[in-house]
ChimeraX commands (.cxc) that place a marker at each C-alpha (Angstrom):
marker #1 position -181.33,47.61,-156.69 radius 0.5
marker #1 position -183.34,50.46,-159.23 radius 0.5
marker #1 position -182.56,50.52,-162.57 radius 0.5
marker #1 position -181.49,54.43,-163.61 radius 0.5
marker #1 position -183.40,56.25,-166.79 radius 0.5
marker #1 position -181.93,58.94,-168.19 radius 0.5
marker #1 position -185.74,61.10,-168.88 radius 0.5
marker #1 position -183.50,63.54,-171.51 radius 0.5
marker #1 position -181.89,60.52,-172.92 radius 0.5
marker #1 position -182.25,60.64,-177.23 radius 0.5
marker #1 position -184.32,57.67,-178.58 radius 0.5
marker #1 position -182.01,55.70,-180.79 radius 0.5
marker #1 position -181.93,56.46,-184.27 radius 0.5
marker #1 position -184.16,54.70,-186.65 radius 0.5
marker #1 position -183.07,52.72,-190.04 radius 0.5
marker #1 position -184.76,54.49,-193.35 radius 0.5
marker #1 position -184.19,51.25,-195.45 radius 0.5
marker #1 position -182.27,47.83,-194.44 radius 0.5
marker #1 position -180.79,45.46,-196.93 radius 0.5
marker #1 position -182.63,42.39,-198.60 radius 0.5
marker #1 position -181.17,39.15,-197.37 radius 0.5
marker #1 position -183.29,36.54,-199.70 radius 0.5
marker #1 position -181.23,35.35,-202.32 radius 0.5
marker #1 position -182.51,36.36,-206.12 radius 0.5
marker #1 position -185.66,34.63,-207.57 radius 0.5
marker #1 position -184.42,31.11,-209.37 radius 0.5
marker #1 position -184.79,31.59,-213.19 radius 0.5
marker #1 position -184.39,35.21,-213.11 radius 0.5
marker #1 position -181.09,36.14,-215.46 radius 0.5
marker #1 position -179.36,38.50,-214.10 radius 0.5
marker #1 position -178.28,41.82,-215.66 radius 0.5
marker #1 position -175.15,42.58,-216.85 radius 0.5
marker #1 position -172.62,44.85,-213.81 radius 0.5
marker #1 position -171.63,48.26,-215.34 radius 0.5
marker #1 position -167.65,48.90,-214.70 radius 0.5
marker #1 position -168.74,52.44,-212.67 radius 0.5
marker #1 position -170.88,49.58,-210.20 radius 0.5
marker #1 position -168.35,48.73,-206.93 radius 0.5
marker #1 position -171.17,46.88,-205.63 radius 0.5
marker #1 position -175.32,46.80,-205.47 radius 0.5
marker #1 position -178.11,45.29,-202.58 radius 0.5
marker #1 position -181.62,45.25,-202.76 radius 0.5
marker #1 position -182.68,47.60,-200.23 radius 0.5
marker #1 position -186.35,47.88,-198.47 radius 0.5
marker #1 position -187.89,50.90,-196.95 radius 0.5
marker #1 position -189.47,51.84,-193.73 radius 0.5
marker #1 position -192.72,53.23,-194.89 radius 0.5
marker #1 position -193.86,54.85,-191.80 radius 0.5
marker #1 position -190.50,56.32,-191.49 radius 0.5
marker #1 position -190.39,57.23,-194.95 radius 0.5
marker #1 position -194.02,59.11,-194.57 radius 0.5
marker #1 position -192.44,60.83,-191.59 radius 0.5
marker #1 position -189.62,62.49,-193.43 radius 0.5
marker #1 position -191.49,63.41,-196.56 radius 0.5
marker #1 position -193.96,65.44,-194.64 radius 0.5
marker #1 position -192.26,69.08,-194.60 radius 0.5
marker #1 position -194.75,69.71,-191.63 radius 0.5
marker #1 position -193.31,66.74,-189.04 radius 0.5
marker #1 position -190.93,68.40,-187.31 radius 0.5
marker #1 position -188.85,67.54,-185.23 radius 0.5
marker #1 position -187.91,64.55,-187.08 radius 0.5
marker #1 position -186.65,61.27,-185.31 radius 0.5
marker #1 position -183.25,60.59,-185.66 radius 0.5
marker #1 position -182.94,58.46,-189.09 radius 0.5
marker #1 position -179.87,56.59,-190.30 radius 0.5
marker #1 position -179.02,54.79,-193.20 radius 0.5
marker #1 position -177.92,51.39,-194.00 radius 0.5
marker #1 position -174.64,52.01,-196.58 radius 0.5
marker #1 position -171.95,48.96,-197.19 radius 0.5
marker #1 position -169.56,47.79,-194.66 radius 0.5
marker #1 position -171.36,48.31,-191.61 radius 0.5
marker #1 position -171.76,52.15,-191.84 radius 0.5
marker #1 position -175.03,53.44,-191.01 radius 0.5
marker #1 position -174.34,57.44,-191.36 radius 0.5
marker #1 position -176.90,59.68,-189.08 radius 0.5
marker #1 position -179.08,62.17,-191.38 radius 0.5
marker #1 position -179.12,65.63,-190.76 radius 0.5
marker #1 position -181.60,66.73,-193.00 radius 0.5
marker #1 position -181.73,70.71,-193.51 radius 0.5
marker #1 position -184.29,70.97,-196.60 radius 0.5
marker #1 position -187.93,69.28,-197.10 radius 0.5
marker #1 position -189.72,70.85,-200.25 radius 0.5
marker #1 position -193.00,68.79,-200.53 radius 0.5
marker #1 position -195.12,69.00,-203.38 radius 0.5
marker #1 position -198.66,68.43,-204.29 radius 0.5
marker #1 position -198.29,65.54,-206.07 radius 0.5
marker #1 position -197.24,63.06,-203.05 radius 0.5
marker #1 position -193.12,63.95,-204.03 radius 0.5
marker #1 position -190.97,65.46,-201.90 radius 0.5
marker #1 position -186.86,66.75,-202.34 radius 0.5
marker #1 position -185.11,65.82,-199.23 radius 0.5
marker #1 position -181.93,67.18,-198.79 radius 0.5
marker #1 position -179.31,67.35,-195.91 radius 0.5
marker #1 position -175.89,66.37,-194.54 radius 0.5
marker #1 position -174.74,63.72,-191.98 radius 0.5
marker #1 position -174.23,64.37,-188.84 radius 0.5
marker #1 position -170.79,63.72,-187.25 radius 0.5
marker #1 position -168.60,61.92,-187.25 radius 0.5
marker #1 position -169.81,60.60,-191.10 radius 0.5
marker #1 position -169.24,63.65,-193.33 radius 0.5
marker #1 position -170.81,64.09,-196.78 radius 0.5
marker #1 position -174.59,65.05,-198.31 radius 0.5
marker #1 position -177.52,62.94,-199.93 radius 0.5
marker #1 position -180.34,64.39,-202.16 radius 0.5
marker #1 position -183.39,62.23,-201.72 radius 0.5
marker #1 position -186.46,61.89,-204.08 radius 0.5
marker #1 position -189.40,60.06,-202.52 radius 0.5
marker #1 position -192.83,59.74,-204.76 radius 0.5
marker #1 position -195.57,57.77,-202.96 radius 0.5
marker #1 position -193.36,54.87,-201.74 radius 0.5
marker #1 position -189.96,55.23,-203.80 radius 0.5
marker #1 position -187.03,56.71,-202.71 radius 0.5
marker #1 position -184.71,57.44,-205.66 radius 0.5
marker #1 position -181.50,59.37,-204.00 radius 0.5
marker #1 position -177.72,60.51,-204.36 radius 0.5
marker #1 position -175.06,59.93,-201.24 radius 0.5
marker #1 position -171.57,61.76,-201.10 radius 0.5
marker #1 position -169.55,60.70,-197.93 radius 0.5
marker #1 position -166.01,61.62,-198.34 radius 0.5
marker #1 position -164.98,60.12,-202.07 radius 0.5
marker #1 position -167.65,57.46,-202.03 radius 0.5
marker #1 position -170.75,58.11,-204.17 radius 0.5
marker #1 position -173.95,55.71,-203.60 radius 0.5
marker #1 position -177.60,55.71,-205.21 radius 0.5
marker #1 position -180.59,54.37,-204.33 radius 0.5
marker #1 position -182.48,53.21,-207.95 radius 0.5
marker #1 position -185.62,51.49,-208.72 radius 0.5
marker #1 position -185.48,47.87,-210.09 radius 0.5
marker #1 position -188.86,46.77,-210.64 radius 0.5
marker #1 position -192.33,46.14,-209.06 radius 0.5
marker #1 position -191.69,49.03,-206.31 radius 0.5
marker #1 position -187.92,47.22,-205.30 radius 0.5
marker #1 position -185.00,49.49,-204.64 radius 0.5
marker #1 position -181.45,48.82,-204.95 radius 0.5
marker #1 position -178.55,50.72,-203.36 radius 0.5
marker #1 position -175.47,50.85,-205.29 radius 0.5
marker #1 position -171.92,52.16,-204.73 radius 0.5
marker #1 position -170.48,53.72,-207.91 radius 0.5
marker #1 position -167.13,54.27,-209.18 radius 0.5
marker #1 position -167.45,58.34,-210.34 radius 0.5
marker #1 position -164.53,58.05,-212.17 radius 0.5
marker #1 position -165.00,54.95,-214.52 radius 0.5
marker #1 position -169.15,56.30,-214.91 radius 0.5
marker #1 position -169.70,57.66,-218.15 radius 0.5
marker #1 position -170.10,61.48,-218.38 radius 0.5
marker #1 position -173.61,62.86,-219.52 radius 0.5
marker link #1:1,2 radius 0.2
marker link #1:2,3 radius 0.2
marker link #1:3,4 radius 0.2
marker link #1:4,5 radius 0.2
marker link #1:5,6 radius 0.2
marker link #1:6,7 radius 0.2
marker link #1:7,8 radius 0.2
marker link #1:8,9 radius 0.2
marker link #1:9,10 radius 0.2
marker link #1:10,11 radius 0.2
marker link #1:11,12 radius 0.2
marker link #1:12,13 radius 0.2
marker link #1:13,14 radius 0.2
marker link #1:14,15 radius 0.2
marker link #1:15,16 radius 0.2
marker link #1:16,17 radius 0.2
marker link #1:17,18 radius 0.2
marker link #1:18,19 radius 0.2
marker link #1:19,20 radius 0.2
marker link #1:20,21 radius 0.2
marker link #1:21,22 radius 0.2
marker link #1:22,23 radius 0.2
marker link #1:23,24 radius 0.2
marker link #1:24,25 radius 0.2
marker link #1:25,26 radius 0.2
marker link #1:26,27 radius 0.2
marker link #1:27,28 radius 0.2
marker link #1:28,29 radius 0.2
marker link #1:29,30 radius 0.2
marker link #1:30,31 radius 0.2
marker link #1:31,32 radius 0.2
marker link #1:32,33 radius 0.2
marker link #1:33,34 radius 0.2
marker link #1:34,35 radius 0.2
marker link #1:35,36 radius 0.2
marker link #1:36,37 radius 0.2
marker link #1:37,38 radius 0.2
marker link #1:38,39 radius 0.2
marker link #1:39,40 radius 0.2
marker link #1:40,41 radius 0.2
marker link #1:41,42 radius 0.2
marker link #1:42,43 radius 0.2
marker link #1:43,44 radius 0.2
marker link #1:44,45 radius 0.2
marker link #1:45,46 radius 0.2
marker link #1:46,47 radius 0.2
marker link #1:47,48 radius 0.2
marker link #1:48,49 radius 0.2
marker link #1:49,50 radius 0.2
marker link #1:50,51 radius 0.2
marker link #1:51,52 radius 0.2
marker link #1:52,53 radius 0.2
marker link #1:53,54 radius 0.2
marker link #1:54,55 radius 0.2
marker link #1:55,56 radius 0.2
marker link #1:56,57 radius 0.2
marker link #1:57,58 radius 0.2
marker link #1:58,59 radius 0.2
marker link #1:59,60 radius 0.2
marker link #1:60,61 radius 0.2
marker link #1:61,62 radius 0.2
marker link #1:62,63 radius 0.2
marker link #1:63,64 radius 0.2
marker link #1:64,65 radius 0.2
marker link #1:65,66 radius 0.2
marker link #1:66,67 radius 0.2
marker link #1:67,68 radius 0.2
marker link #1:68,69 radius 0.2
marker link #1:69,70 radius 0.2
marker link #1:70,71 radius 0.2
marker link #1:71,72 radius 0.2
marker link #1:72,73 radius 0.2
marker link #1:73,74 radius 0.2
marker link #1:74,75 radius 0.2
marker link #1:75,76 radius 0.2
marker link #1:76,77 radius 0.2
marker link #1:77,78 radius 0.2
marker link #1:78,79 radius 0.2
marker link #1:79,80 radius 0.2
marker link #1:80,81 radius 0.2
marker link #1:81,82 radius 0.2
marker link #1:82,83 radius 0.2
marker link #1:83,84 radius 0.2
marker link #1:84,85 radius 0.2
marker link #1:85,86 radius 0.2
marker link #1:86,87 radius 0.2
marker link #1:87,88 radius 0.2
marker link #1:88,89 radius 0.2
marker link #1:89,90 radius 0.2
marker link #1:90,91 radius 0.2
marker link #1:91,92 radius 0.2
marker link #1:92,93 radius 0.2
marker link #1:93,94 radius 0.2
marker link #1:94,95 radius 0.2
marker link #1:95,96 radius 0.2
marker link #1:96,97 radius 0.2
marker link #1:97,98 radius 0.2
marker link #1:98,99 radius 0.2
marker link #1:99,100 radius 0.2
marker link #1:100,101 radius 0.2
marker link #1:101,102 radius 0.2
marker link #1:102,103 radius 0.2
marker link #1:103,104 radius 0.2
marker link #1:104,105 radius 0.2
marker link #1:105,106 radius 0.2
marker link #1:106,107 radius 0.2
marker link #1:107,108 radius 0.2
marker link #1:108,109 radius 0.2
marker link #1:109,110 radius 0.2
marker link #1:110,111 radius 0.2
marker link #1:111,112 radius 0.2
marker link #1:112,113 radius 0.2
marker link #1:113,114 radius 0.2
marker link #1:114,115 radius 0.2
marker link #1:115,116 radius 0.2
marker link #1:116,117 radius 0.2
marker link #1:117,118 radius 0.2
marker link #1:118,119 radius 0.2
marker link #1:119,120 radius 0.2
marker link #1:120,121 radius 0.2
marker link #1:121,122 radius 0.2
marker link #1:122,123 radius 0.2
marker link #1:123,124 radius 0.2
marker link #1:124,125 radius 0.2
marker link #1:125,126 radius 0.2
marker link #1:126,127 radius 0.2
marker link #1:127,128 radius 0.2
marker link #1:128,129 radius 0.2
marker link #1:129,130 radius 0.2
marker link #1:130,131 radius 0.2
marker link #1:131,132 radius 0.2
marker link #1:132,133 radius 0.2
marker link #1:133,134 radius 0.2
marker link #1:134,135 radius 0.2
marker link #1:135,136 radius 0.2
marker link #1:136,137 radius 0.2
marker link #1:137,138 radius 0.2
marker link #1:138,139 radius 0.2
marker link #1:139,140 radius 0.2
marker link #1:140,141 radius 0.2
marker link #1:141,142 radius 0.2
marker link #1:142,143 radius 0.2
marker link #1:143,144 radius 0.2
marker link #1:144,145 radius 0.2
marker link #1:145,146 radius 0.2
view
């Protein structure tokens, strides 16, 4: 008995960054939570897929997810690349459905500094040190105002 292959079938989607399972460097102290922080990972990126979506000229992109808490991994739709001379580009964009919300994305060289919105849950990705990113869930309403 053949096996069937769909030829139209979409590839699956690809993960922009997955979390950092090794435990923290011994010796290191660790930094003090903020009350707005619900809860942080160290986060690593994709590179090649990161190159991908920070050239404004690759299009069509592959389908790109991203790794949040709790097992979500929300499909990007992104609807804006503005690349600039300087190896930055502004990525922005929505999810596509069923997730519903919008992310802002900064990437220079090989950082990606970025907002999330899905429904009332607001995430960043920040940098931590030495080229490491962290992604963090935040608590809007107990983060002090600018």
């Amino acid at each position: 008995m053949g096996q069937l292959a769909w030829a139209d079938a979409p590839p699956a989607p690809q993960g922009l960054w997955h979390a950092v399972l090794s435990p923290p460097p011994v010796g290191q102290p660790s930094l003090p939570q903020n009350p707005w922080v619900l809860r942080e990972r160290e986060i690593t990126l994709d590179l090649p897929l990161l190159q991908i979506l920070k050239d404004a000229g690759a299009r069509p992109l592959p389908r790109i997810t991203i790794e949040l808490f709790d097992q979500t991994n929300p499909e990007l739709d992104v609807t804006s690349t503005v690349s600039r001379i300087n190896d930055t580009a502004v990525i922005r964009g929505t999810f596509k459905p069923p997730a519903r919300g919008d992310f802002t994305f900064v990437i220079t060289g090989n950082l990606l500094i970025g907002t999330i919105q899905m429904a009332d849950r607001l995430y960043k990705t920040e940098h931590m040190t030495n080229g490491r990113l962290q992604l963090v869930e935040i608590d809007p309403d107990k983060m002090p105002r600018d």
